[in-house]
C-alpha positions as CSV (number, residue, x, y, z in Angstrom):
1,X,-6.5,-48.1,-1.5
2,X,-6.5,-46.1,-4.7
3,X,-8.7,-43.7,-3.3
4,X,-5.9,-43.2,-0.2
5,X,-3.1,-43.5,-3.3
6,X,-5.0,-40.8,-5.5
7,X,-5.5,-38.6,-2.3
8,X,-1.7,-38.5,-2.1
9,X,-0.8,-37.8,-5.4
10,X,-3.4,-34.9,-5.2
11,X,-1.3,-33.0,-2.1
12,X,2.0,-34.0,-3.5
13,X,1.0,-32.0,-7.1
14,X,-0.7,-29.3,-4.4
15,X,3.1,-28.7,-2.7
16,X,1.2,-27.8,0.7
17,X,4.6,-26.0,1.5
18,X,5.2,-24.3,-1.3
19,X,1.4,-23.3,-1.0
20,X,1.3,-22.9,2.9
21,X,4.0,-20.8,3.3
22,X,2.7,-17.5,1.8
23,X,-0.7,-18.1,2.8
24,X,0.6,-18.5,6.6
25,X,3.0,-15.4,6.3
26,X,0.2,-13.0,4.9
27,X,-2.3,-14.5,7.3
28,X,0.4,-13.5,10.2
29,X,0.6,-10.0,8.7
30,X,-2.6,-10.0,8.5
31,X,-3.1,-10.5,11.9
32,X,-0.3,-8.2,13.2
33,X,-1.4,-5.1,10.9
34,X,-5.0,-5.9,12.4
35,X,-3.9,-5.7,16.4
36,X,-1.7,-2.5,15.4
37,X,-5.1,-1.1,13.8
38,X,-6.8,-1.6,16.6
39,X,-4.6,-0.1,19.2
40,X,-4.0,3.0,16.9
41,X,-7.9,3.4,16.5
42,X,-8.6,3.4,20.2
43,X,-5.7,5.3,20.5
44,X,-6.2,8.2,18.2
45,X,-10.2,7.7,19.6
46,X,-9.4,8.7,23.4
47,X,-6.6,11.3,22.7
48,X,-9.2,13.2,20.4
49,X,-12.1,12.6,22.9
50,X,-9.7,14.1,25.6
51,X,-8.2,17.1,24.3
52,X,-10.5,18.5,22.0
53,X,-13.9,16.9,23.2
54,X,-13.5,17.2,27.0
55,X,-10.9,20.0,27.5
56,X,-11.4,22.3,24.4
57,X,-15.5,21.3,24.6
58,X,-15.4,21.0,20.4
59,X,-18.1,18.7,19.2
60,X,-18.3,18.3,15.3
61,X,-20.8,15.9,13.7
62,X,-20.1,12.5,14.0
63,X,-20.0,10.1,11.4
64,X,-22.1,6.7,10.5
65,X,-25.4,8.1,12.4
66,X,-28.7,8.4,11.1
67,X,-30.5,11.2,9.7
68,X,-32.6,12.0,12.7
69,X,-29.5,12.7,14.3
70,X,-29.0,15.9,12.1
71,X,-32.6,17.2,12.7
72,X,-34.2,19.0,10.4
73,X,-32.1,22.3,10.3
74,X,-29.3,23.3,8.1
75,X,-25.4,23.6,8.6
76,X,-25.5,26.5,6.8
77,X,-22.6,28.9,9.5
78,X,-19.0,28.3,10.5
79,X,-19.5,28.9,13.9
80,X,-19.0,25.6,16.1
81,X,-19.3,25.2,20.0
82,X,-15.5,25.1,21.7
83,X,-13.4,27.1,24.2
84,X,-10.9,29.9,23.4
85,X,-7.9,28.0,24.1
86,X,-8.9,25.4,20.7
87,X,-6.0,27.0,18.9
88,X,-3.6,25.9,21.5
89,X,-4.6,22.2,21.0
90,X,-2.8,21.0,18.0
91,X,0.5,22.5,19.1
92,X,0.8,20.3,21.6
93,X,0.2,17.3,18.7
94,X,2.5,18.9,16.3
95,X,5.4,19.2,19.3
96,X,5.3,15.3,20.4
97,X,5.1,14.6,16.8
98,X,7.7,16.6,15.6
99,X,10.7,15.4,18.7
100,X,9.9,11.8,18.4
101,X,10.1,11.8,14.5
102,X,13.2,14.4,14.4
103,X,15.5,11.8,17.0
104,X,14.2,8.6,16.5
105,X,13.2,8.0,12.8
106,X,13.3,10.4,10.2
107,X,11.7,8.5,7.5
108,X,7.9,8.2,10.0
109,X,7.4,12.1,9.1
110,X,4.5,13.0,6.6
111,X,2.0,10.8,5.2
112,X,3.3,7.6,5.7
113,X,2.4,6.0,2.4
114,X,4.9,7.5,0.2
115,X,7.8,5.9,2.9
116,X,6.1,2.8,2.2
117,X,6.3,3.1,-1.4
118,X,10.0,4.3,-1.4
119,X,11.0,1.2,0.4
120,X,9.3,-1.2,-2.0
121,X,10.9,0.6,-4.9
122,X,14.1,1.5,-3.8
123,X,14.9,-0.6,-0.2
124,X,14.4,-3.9,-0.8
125,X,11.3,-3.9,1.3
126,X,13.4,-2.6,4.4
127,X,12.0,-1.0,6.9
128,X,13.5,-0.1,10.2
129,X,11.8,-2.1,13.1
130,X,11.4,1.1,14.9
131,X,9.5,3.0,12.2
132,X,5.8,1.3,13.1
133,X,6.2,2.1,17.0
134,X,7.7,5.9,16.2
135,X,4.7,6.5,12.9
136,X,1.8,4.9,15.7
137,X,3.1,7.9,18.2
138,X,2.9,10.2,16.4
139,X,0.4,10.0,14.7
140,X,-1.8,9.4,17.3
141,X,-0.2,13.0,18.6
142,X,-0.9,14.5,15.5
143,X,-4.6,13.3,14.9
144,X,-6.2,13.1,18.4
145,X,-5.2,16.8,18.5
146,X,-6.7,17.8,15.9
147,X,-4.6,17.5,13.2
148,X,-6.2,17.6,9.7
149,X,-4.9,14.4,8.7
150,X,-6.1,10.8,8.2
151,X,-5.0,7.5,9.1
152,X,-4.9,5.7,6.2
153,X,-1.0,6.7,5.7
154,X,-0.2,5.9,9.0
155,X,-1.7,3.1,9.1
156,X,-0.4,1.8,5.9
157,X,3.1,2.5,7.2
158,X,2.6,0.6,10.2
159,X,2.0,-2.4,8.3
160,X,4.2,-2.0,6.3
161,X,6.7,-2.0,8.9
162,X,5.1,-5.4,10.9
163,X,5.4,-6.7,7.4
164,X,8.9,-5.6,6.3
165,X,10.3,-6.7,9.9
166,X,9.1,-9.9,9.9
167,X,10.2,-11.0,6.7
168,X,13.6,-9.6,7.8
169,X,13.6,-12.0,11.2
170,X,12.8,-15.1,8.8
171,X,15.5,-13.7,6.3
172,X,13.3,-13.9,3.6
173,X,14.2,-12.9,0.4
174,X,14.2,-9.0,-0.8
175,X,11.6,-9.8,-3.1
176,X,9.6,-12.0,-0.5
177,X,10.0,-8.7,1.9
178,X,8.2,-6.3,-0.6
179,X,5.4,-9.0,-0.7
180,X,4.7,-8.9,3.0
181,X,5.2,-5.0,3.0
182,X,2.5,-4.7,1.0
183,X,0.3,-7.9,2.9
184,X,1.0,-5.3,5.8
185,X,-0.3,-2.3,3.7
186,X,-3.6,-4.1,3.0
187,X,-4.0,-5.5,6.5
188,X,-3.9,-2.1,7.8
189,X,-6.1,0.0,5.8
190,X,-8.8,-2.6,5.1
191,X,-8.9,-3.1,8.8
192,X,-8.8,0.2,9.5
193,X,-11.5,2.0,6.8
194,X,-13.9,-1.6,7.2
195,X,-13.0,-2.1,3.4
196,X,-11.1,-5.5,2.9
197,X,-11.0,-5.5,-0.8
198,X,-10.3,-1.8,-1.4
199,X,-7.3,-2.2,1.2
200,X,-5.9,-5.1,-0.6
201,X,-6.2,-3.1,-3.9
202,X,-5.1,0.0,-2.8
203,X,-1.7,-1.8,-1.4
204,X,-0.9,-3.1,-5.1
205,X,-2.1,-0.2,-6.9
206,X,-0.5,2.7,-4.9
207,X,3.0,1.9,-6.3
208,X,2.4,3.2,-10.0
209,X,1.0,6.4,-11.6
210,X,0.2,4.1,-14.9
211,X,-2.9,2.6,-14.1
212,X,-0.8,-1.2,-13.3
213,X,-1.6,-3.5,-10.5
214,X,2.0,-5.1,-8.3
215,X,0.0,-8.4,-9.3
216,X,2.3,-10.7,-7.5
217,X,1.3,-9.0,-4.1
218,X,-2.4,-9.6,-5.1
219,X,-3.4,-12.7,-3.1
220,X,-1.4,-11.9,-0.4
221,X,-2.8,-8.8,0.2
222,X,-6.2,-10.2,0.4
223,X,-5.4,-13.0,2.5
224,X,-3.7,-10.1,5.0
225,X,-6.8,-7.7,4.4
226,X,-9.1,-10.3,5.5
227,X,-7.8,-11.2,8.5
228,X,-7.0,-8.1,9.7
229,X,-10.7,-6.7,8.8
230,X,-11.9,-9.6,10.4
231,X,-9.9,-8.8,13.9
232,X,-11.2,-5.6,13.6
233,X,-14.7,-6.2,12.4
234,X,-14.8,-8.4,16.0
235,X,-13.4,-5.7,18.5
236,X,-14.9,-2.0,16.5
237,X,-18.1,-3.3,14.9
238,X,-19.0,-4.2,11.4
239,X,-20.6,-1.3,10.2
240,X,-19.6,1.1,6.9
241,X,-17.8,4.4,8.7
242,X,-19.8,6.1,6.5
243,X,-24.0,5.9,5.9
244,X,-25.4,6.9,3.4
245,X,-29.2,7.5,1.9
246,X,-30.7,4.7,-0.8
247,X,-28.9,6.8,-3.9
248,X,-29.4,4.7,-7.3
249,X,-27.9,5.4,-11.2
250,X,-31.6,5.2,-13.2
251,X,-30.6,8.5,-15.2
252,X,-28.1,7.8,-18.2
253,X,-28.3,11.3,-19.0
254,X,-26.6,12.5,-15.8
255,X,-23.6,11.1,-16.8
256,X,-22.8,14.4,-18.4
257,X,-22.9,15.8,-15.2
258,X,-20.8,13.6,-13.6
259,X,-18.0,13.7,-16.3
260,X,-18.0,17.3,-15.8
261,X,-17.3,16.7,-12.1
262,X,-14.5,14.3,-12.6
263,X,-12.6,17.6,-14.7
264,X,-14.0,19.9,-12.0
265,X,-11.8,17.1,-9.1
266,X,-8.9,16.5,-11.4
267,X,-8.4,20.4,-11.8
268,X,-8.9,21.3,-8.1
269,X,-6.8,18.2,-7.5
270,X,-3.9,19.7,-9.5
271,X,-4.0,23.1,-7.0
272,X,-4.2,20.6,-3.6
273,X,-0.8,18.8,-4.7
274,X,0.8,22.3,-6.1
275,X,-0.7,23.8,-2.6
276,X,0.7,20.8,-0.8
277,X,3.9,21.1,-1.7
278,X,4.2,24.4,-1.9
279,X,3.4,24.6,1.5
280,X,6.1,21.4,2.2
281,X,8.9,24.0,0.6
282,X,7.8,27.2,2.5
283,X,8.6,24.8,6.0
284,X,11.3,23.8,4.2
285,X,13.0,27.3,3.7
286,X,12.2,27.8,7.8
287,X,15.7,28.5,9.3
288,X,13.9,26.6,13.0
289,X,14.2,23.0,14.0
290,X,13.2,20.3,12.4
291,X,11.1,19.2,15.5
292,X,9.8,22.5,16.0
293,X,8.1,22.8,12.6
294,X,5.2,20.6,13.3
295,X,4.5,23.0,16.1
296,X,4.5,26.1,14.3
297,X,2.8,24.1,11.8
298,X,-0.2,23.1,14.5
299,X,-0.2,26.9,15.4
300,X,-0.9,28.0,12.3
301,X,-4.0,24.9,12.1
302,X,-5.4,26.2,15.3
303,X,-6.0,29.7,14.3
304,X,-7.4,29.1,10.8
305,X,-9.9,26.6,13.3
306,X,-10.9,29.8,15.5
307,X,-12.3,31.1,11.9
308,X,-12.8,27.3,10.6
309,X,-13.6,25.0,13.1
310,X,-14.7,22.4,10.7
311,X,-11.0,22.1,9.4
312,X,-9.7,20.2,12.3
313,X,-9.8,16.1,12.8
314,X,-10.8,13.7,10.4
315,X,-13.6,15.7,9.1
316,X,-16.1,13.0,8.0
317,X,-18.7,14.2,10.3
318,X,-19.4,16.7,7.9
319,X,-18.9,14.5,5.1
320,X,-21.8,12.4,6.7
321,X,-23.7,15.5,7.1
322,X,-23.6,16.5,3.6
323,X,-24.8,13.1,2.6
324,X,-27.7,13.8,4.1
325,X,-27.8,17.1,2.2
326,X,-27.6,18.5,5.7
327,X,-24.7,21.2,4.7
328,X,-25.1,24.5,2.8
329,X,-23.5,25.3,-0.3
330,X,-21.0,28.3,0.2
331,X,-20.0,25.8,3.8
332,X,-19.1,23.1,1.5
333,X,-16.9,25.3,-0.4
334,X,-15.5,27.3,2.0
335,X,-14.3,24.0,4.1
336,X,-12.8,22.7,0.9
337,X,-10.5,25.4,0.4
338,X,-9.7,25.9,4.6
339,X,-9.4,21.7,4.6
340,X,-6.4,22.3,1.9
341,X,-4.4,24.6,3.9
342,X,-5.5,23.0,7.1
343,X,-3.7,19.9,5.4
344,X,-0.3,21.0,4.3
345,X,-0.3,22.9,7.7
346,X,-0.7,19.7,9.5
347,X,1.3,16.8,6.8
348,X,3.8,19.6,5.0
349,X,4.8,21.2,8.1
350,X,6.4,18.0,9.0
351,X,3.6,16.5,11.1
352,X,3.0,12.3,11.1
353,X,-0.9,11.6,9.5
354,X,-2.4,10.0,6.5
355,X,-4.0,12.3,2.9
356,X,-6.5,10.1,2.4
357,X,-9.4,11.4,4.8
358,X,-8.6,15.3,4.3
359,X,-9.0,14.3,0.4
360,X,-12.3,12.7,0.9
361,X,-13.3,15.4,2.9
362,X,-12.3,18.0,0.3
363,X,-14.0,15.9,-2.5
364,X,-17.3,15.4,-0.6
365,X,-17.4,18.8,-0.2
366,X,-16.1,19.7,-3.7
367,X,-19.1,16.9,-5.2
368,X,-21.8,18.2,-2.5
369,X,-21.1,22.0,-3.7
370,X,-21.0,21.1,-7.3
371,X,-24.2,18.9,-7.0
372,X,-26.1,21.8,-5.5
373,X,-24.7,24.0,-8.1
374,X,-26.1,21.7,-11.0
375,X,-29.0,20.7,-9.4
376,X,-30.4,24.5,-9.2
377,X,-29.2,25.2,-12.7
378,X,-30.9,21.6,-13.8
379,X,-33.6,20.4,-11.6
380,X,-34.8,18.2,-14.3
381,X,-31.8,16.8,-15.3
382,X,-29.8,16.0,-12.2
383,X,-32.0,13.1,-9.9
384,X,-30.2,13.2,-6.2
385,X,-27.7,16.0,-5.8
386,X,-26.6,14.5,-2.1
387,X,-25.0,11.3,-4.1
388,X,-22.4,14.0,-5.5
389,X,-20.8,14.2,-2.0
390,X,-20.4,10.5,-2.7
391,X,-19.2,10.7,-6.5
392,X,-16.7,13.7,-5.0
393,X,-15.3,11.8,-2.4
394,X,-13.8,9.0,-4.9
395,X,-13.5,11.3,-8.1
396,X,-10.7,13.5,-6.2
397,X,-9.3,11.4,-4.3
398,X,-8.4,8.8,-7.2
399,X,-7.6,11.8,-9.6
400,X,-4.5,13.3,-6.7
401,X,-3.6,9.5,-6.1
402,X,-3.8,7.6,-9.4
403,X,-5.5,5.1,-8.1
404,X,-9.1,5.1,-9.7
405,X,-9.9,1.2,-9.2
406,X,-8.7,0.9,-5.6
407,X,-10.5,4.1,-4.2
408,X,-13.9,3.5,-6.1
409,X,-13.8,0.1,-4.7
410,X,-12.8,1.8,-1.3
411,X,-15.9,4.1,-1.5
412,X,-18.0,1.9,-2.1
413,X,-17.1,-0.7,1.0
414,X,-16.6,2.2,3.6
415,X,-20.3,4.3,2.6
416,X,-21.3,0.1,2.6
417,X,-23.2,1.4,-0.9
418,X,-22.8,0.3,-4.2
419,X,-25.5,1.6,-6.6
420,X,-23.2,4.2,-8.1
421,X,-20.5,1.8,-9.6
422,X,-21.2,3.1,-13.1
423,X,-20.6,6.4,-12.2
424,X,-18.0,6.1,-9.5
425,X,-16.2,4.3,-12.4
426,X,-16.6,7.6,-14.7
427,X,-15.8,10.2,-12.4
428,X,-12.6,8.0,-11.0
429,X,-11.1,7.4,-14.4
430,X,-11.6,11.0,-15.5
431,X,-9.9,13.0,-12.8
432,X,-7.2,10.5,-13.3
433,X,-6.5,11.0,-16.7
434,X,-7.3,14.8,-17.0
435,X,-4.0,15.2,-15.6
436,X,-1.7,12.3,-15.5
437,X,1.4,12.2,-13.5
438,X,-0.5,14.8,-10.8
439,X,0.2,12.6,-7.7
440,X,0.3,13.3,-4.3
441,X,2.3,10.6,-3.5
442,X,5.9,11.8,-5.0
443,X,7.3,8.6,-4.7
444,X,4.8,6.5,-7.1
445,X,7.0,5.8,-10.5
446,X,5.6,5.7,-13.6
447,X,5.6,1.7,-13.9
448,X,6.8,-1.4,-13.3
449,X,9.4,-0.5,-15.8
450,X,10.9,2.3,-14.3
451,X,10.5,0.8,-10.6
452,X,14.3,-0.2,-9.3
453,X,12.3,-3.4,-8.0
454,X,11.8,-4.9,-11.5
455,X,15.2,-4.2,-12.6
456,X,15.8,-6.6,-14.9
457,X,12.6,-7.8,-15.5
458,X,12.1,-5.6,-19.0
459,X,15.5,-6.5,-20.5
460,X,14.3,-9.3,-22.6
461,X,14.5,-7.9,-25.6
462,X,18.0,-7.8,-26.4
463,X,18.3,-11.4,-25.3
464,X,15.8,-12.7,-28.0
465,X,16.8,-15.7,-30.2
466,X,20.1,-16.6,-27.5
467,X,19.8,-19.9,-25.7
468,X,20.3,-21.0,-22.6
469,X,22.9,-23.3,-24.4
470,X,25.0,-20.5,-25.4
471,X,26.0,-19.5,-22.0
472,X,27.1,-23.1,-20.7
473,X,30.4,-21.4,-20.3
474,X,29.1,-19.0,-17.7
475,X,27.5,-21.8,-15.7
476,X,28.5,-23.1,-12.5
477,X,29.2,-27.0,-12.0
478,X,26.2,-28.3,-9.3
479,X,26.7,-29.3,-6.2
480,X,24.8,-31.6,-5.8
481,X,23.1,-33.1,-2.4
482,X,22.0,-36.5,-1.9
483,X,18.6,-36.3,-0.3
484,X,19.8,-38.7,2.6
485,X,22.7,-36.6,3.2
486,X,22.5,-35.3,7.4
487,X,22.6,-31.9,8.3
488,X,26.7,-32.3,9.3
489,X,27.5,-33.7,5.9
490,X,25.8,-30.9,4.5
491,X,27.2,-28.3,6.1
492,X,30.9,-29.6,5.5
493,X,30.2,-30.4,1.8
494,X,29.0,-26.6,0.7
495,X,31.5,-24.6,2.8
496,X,33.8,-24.6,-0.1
497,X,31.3,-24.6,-2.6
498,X,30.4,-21.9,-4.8
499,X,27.1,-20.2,-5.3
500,X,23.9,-20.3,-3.2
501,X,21.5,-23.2,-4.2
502,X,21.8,-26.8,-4.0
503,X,20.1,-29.3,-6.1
504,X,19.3,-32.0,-4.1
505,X,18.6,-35.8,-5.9
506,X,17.9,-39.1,-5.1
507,X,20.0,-42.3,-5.3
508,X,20.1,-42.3,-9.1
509,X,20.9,-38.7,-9.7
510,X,17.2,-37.3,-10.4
511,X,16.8,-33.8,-8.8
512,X,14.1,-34.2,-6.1
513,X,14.5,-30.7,-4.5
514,X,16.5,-28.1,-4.2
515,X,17.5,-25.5,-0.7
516,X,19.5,-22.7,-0.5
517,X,22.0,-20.6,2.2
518,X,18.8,-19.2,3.3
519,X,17.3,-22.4,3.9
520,X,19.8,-23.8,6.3
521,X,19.9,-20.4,8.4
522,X,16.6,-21.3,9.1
523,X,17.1,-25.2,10.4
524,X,20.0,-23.5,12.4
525,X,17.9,-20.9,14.0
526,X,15.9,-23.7,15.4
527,X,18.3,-25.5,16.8
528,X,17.1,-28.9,15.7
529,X,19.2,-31.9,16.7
530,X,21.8,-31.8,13.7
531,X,21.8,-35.3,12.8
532,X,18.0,-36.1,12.1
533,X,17.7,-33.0,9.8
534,X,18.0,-34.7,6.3
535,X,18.4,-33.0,2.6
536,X,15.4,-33.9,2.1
537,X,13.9,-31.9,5.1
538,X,15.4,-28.8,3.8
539,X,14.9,-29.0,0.2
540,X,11.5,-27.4,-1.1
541,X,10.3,-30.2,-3.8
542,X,9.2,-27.7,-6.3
543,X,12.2,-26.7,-8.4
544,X,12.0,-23.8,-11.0
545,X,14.4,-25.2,-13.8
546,X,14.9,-24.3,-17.5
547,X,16.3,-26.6,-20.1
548,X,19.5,-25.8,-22.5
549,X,17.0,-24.4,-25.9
550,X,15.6,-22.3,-24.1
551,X,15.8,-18.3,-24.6
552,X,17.6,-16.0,-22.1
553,X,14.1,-14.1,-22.3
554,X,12.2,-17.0,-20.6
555,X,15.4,-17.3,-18.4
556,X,14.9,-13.8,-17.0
557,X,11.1,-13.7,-16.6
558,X,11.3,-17.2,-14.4
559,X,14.4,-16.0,-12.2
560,X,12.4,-12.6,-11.8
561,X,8.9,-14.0,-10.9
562,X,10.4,-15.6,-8.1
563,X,13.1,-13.4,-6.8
564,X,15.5,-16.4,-8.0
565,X,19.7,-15.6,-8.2
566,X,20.7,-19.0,-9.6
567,X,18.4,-21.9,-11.6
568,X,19.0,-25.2,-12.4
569,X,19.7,-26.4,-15.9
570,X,18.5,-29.8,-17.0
571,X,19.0,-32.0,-19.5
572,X,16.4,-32.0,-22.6
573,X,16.8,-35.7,-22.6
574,X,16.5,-36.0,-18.6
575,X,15.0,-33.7,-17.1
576,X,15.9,-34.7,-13.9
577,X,19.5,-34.5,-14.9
578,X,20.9,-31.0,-14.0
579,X,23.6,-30.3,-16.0
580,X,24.6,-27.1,-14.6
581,X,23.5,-23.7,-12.7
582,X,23.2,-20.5,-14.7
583,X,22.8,-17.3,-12.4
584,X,21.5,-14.3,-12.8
585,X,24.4,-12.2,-13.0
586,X,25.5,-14.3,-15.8
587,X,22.4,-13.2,-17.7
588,X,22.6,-9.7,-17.2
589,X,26.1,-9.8,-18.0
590,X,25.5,-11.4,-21.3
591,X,22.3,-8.8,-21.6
592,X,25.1,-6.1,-21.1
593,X,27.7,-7.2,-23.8
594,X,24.7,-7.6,-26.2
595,X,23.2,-4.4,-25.4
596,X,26.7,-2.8,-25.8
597,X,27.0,-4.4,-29.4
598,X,23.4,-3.4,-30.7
599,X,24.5,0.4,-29.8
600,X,28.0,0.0,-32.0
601,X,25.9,-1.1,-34.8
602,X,23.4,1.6,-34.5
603,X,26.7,4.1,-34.1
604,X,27.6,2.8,-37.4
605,X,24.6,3.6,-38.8
């Protein structure tokens, strides 16, 4: 019996709902992000195996083979197998992309990961329901033509959107909403690249150019990740997209070499954003159509592919092939710079795909041509010169996305190797910091601070050494809710009550729970018989409160951690007494009068 009675105690201090809930939402995002990988992935798969395969007979290297596949030549020409029509091809991609994105949603042009960011920042989380289906489209136009994009950004906007809209139809909170955007993030690019835990970091480090982490999004975005790798892992396969030869780190000294190669990524990454956007403005300036711009865009891609074949699709074949050392020198370099243009032609021009594999294409390349480089120059010093392509891959990438920890991870899980951490980790962190704020993902902010989602949440400050106490005044009498009270009772006793939670307590006062507007929305929607639906089945049993000593500072960070408007205060004496509700708006307004007084004084002086 006090086993049973222990057992009980142990779930009632666990909150299963205030635990479940979360986990089941991120685990649902998880599983939606995962079904819309998989339907882009086959998708994308048969339109490229169609058009440019079958009809324009184009047949790059493929990806995650073995080395006998490459033989025992060397990729050492431009000149690839296809018919003379090739240029024609991603026309047709940039046309379907360009209409659907130009009527039906604006906001599912480009690279998908910056409209993402914007709407964590600056939306609430919001993203129109119609976003996902439009970015799939056409970005399944764009890349199964041959559009030198990836799908990393669409992908990561697709999630996003299954996330953001179903937060919306369970009128979750805004800050709730930004969670599961980002769940939807992570499900989609860990399903999609085979690299759970680099998805899930990628979603929470993305946001920021400061090297910060969204760490409330964290465990949701690995519970998301995992189940939609999982999905994926079951339907695609479980191996790396990427193989890769045995390369170790036994050489200390070759760090030197590989520091040098994190400048040489940063640097050439500062010319792909400047070229990037650059390009974005020339389009810009283009007195045409707005649908039409992909087009042109795709026209201009098809005939730098009759001199550069290698520029169009995803472009990892080569990658592959150049981990193998399979690719010559002046190639390597030569597709780096085409794959640049050949990207702002196909993102900039207004066409729907993902940065992410164009910039590990450039940076294999960039790695594979500078490991080559210093390999003849130092034959002694430098030990594998293939395991550059790998180093180049990460290095760029996290020095144009500021997001060192994330892609090195990322790397590492899609390649399925992990004996270069230690350099990975140099080579990441360098071309980050070389040049800092050099992003191409223009709607990162600098940090949490400056992010319109945290507003409020770096305002302590001023409030130091004020009470809760001292704005009693400002506080709203409770109303409160016996935990018997029916669902009829309830509704009738809050319609003229002010503000939007209700402490709910038990037949001697003590708070028990607490629910809020939201809450009863949701017992509506299920149309539950009215009169068996208690207080108590509403309330959530774990209630945020704050007593009257203390700070406004501690106030702020506990209303902001959980996207609260209103918290309970309770009695020092009782805590189970509330003695009244003290809002957000209150707070801020109080920061405001203070913050108003600290500049008169420094005005004086």
């Amino acid at each position: 019996m006090n086993g049973a009675k222990r057992l009980a105690e142990l779930f009632q201090a666990m909150d299963i709902r205030a635990l479940g809930r979360p986990v089941l939402l991120s685990a649902l995002v998880g599983l939606v992000a995962g079904l819309g990988a998989i339907a882009f992935y086959f998708s994308a798969n048969a339109l490229d195996t169609w058009f440019l395969k079958d009809l324009a007979g184009f047949h790059p290297p493929e990806e995650g083979v073995s080395l006998a596949h490459f033989g025992d030549g060397m990729l050492d020409t431009l000149h690839m197998e296809h018919r003379w029509f090739l240029f024609l091809i991603p026309v047709i991609g940039g046309l379907v992309s360009g209409v659907l994105v130009s009527k039906f949603a604006p906001e599912a042009e480009g690279h998908g990961t910056d409209a993402a960011i914007d709407a964590f920042h600056n939306k609430g989380g919001l993203i129109r329901a119609r976003v996902p289906i439009i970015k799939a489209i056409a970005s399944v136009a764009t890349i199964g033509t041959g559009g030198s994009a990836g799908r990393e950004g669409p992908i990561a906007q697709i999630g996003a959107g299954f996330g953001s809209y179903i937060a919306t139809r369970l009128k979750l909170s805004r800050t709730d909403r930004r969670i599961l955007l980002l769940a939807g993030m992570a499900g989609g690019i860990g399903a999609t690249f085979r690299a759970p835990l680099g998805g899930a970091l990628f979603a929470v480090e993305v946001l920021y150019q400061d090297p910060e982490f969204e760490h409330e999004g964290m465990i949701p975005c690995i519970i998301s990740s995992i189940v939609a790798y999982s999905l994926f892992g079951v339907v695609t396969g479980w191996k790396p997209l990427l193989t890769t030869p045995a390369f170790t780190f036994e050489h200390p000294p070759e760090l030197v070499f590989y520091l040098l190669l994190g400048i040489f990524c940063a640097i050439f990454g500062r010319f792909y954003v400047k070229a990037f956007y650059g390009i974005h403005k020339l389009f810009g300036r283009l007195k045409l159509s707005r649908a039409l711009k992909p087009a042109l865009g795709g026209l201009l891609l098809g005939l730098l592919a009759m001199v550069v074949p290698q520029v169009l699709g995803s472009g990892y074949g080569l990658v592959q092939a150049a981990l193998y050392g399979k690719v010559a020198l002046w190639v390597m370099l030569v597709v780096a710079l085409a794959k640049v243009l050949a990207t702002g032609l196909t993102i900039s021009s207004g066409g729907s795909g993902g940065v992410f594999a164009p910039s590990l294409v450039i940076g294999g390349m960039l790695g594979g041509a500078f490991g080559a480089t210093a390999f003849a120059l130092f034959p002694t010093l430098v030990h594998d010169p293939r395991a550059y392509v790998l180093i180049g891959m990460a290095g760029f990438f996290a020095g144009v996305s500021n997001t060192p920890i994330a892609t090195l991870i990322m790397v590492s899980e899609l390649t399925g190797n992990y004996a270069l951490l230690a350099p990975l980790m140099l080579v990441c962190v360098v071309a980050m910091i070389v040049f800092r704020r050099n992003t191409i993902y223009q709607k990162q902010v600098a940090s949490r601070a400056d992010s319109p989602a945290h507003l409020g949440d770096f305002v302590v400050d001023v409030l130091e050494g004020l009470k809760v106490i001292d704005l009693a005044e400002q506080g709203r009498e409770p109303t409160l809710i016996p935990e018997n009270l029916p669902l009829p009772a309830i509704l009738q006793r809050i319609a003229t009550a002010k503000g939007a939670y209700y402490p709910v307590v038990d037949s001697a006062g003590h708070l028990t729970g607490i629910f809020s507007v939201n809450d009863i929305r949701r017992i509506l929607d299920q149309d539950l018989p009215a009169g068996l639906v208690l207080a108590r089945d509403i309330a959530v049993s774990t209630v945020i409160t704050i007593g009257p000593e203390e700070t406004l500072t501690q106030v702020l960070r506990k209303l902001s951690s959980r996207g609260l408007e209103e918290i309970p205060v309770v009695d020092a004496a009782d805590p189970l007494k509330v003695i009244f509700m003290l809002s957000r708006r209150a707070v801020l307004a109080r920061y405001a009068s203070e913050l108003e007084k600290q500049r008169g004084v420094y005005s004086e002086t």
